[in-house]
C-alpha positions in Angstrom: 98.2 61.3 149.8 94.8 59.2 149.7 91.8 60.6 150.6 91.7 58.9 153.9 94.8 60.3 155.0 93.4 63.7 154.2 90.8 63.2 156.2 92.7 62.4 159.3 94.5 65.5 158.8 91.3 67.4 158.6 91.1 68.7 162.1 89.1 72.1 162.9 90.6 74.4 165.7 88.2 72.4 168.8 90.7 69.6 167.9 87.3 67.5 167.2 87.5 65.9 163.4 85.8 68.1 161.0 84.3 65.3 158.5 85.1 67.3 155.0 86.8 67.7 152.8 87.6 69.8 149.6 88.3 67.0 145.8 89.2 67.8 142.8 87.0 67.2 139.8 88.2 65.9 136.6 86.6 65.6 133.4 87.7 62.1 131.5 88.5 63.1 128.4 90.2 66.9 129.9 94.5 66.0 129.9 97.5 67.7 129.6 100.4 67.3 127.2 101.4 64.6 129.6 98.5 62.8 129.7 97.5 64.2 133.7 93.9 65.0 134.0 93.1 68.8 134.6 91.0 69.8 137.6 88.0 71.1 136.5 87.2 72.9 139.8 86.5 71.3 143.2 83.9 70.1 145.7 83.8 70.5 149.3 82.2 67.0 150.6 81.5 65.6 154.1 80.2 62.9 155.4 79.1 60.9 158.8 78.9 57.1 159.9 76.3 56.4 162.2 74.6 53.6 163.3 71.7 53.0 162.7 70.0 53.1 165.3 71.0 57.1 165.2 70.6 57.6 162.0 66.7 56.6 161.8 66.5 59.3 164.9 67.9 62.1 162.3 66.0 61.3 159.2 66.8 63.6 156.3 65.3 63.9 153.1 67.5 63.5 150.0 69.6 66.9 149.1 67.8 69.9 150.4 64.2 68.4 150.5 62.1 68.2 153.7 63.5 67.2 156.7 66.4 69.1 155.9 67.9 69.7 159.6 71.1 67.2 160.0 73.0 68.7 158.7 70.9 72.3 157.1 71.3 72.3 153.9 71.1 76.3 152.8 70.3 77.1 149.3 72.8 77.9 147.1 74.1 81.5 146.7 75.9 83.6 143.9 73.8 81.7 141.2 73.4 83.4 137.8 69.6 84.0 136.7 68.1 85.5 133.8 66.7 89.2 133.4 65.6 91.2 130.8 67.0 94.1 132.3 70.4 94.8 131.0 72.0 96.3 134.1 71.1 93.3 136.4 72.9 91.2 133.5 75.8 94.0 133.4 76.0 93.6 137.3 75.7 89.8 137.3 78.6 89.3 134.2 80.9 91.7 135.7 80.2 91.8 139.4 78.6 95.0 141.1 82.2 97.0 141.6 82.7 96.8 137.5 79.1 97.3 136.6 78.7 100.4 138.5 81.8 101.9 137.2 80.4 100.8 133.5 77.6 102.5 134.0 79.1 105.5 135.2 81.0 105.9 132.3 78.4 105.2 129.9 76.2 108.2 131.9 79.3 110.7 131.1 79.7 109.6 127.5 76.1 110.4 127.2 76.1 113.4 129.0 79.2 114.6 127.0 77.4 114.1 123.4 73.9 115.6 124.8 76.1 118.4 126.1 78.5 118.8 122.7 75.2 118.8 120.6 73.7 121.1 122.8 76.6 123.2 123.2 77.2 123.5 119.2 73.5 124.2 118.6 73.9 127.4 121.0 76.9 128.4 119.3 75.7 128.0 115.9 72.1 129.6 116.5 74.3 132.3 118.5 76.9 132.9 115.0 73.9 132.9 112.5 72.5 135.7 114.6 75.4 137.5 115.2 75.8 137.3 110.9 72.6 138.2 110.0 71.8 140.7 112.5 
């Protein structure tokens, strides 16, 4: 199927064309054991002829610089950043869901040696005591 036959089947539910379009990505040197090229993810890409006449009307600036308004251009979200604090990472790597649950169990394990060393401290204090009288 080419990519302008995609297109014409790329109808939203208004029945008005919806100019995008999700493409693979390949990297050159990326094949199988057949020789195919592997995607290596995919873009979603869209696109608009105008005349020209319209298109000096909506001027746009190039990616998401100023004017930014045909069409907006919103920043991009679920971007990885640095942080020296090691639960933002933990949350980041492994999403919140797995994070929190990490941390949770990493609370108990500490709570469980605190509580153990604790616990045998009393017990010994409590036997020498009892021995010695």
């Amino acid at each position: 199927m080419t990519t302008t036959q995609m297109l014409m089947r790329n109808v939203d539910e208004g029945g008005a064309a919806a100019h995008k379009i999700w493409l693979d990505v390949y990297h050159p040197k990326e094949k199988d054991a057949e020789g195919k090229k592997i995607s290596q993810g995919k873009v979603e890409v869209s696109f608009e002829l105008l005349p020209i006449v319209e298109a000096d009307k909506n001027v746009n600036g190039k990616g998401r610089d100023n004017p930014n308004n045909f069409p907006v251009l919103d920043p991009p979200k679920g971007r990885f950043s640095f942080s020296l604090n090691p639960f933002v990472m933990l949350k980041q790597l492994l999403g919140p869901e797995v994070a929190n649950k990490c941390c949770c169990c990493i609370c108990t394990l500490i709570l469980i040696v605190v509580g153990a060393y604790l616990g045998w401290s009393v017990i010994s204090t409590g036997l020498v005591k009892s021995i010695t009288g």
